[in-house]
C-alpha positions as CSV (number, residue, x, y, z in Angstrom):
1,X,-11.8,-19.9,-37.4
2,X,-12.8,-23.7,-37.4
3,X,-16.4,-23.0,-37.7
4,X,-18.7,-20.1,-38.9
5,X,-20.7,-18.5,-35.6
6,X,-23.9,-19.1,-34.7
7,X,-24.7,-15.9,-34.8
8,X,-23.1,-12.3,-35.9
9,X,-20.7,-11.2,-33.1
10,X,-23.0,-7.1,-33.8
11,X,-26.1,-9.1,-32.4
12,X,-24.4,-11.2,-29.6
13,X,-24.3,-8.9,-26.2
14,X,-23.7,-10.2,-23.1
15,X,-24.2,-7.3,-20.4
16,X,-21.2,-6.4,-18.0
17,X,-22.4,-7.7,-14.9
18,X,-23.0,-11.7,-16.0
19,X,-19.5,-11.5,-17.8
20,X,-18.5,-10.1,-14.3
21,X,-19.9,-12.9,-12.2
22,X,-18.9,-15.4,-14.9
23,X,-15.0,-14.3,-13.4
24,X,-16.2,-14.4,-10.1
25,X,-17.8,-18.0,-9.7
26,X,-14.6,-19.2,-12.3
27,X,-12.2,-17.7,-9.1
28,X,-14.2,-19.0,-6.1
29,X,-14.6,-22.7,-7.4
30,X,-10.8,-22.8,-8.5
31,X,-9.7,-21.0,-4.2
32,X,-8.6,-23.2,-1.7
33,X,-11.5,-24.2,0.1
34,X,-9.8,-24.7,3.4
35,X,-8.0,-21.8,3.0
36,X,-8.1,-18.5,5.0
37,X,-9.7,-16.1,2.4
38,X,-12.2,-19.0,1.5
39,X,-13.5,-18.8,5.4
40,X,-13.4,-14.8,5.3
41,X,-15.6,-15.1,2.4
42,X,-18.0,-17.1,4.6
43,X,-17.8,-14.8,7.6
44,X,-18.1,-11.6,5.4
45,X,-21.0,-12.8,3.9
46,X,-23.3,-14.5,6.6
47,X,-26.6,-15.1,5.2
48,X,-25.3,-16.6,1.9
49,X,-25.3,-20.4,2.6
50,X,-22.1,-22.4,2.2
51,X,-23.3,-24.4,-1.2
52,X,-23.6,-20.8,-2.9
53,X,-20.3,-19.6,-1.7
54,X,-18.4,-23.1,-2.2
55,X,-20.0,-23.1,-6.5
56,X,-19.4,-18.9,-6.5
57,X,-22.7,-17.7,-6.6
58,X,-22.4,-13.6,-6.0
59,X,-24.6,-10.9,-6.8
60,X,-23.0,-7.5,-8.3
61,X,-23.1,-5.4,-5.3
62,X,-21.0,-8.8,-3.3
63,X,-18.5,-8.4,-6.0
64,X,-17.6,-5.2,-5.5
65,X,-17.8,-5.5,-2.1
66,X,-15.2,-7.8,-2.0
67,X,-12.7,-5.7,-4.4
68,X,-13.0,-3.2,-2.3
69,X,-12.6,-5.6,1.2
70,X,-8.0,-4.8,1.9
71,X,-8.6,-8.0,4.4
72,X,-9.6,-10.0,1.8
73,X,-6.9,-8.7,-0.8
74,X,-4.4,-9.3,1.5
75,X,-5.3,-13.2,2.7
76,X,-4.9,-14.3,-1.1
77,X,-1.3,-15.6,-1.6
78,X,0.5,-16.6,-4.5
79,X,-1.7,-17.7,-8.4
80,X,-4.7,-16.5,-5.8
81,X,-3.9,-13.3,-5.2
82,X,-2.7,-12.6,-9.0
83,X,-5.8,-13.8,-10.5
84,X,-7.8,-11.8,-8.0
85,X,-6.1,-8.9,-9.3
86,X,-6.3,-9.6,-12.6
87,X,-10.3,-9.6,-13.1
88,X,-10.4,-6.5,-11.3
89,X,-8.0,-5.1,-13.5
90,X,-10.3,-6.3,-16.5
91,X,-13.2,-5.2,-14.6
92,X,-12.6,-1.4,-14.1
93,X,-10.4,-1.1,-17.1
94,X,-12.7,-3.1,-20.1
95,X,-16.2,-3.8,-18.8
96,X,-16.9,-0.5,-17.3
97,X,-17.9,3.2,-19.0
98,X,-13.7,3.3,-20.4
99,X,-11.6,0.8,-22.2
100,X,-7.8,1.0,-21.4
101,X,-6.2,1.0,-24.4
102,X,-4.0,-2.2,-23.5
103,X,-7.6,-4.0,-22.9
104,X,-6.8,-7.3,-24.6
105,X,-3.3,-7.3,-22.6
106,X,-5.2,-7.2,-19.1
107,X,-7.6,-9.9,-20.6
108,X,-5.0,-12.5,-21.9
109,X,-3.0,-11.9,-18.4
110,X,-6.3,-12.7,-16.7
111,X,-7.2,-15.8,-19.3
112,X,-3.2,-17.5,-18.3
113,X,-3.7,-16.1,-14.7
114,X,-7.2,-18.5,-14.5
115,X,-5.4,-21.2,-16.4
116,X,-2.8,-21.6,-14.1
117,X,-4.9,-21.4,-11.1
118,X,-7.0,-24.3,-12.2
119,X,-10.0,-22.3,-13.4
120,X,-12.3,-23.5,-16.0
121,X,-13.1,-21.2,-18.9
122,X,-16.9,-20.8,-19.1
123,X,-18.6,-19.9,-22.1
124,X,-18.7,-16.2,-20.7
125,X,-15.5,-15.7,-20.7
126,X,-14.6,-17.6,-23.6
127,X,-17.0,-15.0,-25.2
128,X,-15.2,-11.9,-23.9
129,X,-11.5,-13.2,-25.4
130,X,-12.9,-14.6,-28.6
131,X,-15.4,-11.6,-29.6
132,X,-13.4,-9.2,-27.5
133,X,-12.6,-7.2,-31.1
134,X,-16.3,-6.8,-32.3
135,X,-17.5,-5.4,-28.4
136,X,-18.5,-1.9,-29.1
137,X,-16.6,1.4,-27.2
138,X,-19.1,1.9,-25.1
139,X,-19.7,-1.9,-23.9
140,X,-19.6,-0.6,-20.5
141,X,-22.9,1.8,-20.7
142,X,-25.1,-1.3,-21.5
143,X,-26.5,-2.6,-18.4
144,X,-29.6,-4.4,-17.0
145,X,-30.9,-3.0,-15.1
146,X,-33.8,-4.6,-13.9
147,X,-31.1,-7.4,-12.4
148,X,-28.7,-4.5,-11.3
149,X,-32.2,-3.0,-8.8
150,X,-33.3,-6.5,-7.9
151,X,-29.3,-7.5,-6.8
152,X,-28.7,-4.2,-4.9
153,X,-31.8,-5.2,-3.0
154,X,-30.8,-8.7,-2.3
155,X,-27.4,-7.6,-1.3
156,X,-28.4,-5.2,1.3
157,X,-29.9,-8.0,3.2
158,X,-26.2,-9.7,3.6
């Protein structure tokens, strides 16, 4: 370590979700913007004006939306479509109720997978793989849930 933290890594939490759209906006700003699963994000998602979609501004419930959407799984090609996998891999098996016990294997794949796409590491995600030891089991449990109601709300309008 170059320098000592800021703080202790016990007291430093960031909760699932903004580690989650922390991936998300990293992915959508490195796409192709001309590219077919760039415009099926705009058609899926109507109401979101194009300067949110083009800097990767999603709320939970449009996340998982979109890992659940086959169409859109299947227009990514190529460094696209691997690190679209690769977050949702991390997603469901490190930042949810379980921890996959090859956790830090799924998150370095994802880390190169982003590099070689083009995307820039933000201080989220820089977070995740540098701390990634000192996150507690149950990381996943811890939510907030005041931003979880108010996003489920919002994204029922979409």
């Amino acid at each position: 370590m170059q320098h000592p933290a800021l703080a202790e890594g016990h007291k430093i939490l960031l909760p699932p979700l903004h580690i989650k759209l922390g991936l998300m906006k990293n992915f959508v700003k490195a796409m192709d913007q001309n590219g077919s699963a760039f415009k099926y994000m705009t058609e899926k998602f109507p109401r979101l004006i194009a300067a949110k979609i083009k800097e990767g501004v999603f709320v939970g419930p449009q996340i998982r939306k979109l890992f659940r959407d086959d169409m859109f799984n299947n227009l990514l090609q190529g460094d696209e479509k691997k690190a679209w996998d690769a977050p949702r891999l991390v997603s469901t098996n490190c930042l949810e109720n379980i921890r996959a016990e090859n956790y830090k294997e799924l998150i370095e794949a994802m880390l190169s997978l982003y590099h070689r796409l083009g995307c820039n590491i933000s201080i989220k995600i820089h977070m995740l793989h540098s701390q990634l030891d000192s996150f507690p089991d149950n990381y996943g449990m811890v939510s907030d849930e005041h931003g979880e109601l108010f996003h489920k709300e919002t994204a029922t309008i979409d």
